[in-house]
Structure formats: C-alpha cells, structure tokens
N, C-alpha and C positions, 0 to 999 in steps of 0.2 A: 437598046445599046446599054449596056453593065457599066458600071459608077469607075469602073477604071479607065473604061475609054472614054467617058464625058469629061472626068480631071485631067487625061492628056489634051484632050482638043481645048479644053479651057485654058491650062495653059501654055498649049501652043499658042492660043489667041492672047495671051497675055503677052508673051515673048513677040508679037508682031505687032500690040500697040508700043510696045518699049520701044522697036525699032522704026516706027513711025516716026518718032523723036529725039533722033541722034543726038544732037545740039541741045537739045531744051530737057528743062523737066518736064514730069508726067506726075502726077498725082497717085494716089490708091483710087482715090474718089472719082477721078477720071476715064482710067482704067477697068473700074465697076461700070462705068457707064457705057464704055465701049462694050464689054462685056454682057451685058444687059441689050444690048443693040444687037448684039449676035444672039441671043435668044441662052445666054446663061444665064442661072441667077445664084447669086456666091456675095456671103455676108464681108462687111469689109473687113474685119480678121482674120477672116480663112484667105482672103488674095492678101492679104498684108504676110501673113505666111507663107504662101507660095511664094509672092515675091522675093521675101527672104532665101526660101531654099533656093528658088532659080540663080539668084545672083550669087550665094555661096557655089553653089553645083557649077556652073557655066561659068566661074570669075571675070564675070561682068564687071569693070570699074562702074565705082556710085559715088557719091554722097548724099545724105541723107540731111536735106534743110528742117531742123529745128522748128522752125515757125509755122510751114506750113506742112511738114511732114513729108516734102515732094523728094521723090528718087531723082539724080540727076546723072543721067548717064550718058 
C-alpha cells in the first residue's frame, strides 16, 4: 500500500481515537499509543501535526491544556 493511503488510514485512526473521548481529553502520547496498537508507527511530532491540521480542516472545537499538552474536545 503507497505512503498516501497509510497517512489517510493513520489518520482516520486518529479521528476515531478523538472520538472515543467526546467528554475527556486525549493526549498526543495516548493517541501514539492507540496508534501503535493498530500497527502504525508515527513519531510524536508528525501526529502532533496531523492533529493540528485535522482540527484546523474539520473545525473540531479544542483546547489545548498547557500542562499537560492534552487536546480537549
């Protein structure tokens, strides 16, 4: 499978741990993990990017916690 259709299913699996967590936060950290579980492997900058564009692209309300870094959507 070509590097454009493993970065959509990655993060489609990204957009289905966000929604796992309606109510709560989610980490980057946690989100690698999930991801890693599904047989990706994606450094935490490149989903810290993703993440960024997904919730710019799809205006996803967020906040972004300071402390621990956690997306809360």
């Amino acid at each position: 499978m070509g590097t454009n259709y493993t970065a959509l299913f990655c993060q489609i699996e990204i957009l289905r741990a966000i929604s796992d967590k309606p109510d709560r936060s989610i980490s980057a950290e946690t989100i690698q993990t999930v991801l890693e579980g599904k047989g990706f492997s994606v450094q935490i900058r490149t989903l810290q990017r993703d993440l960024k564009a997904l919730i710019k692209e799809l205006n996803i309300p967020r906040k972004i916690g300071k402390p621990s870094k956690k997306i809360i959507i």
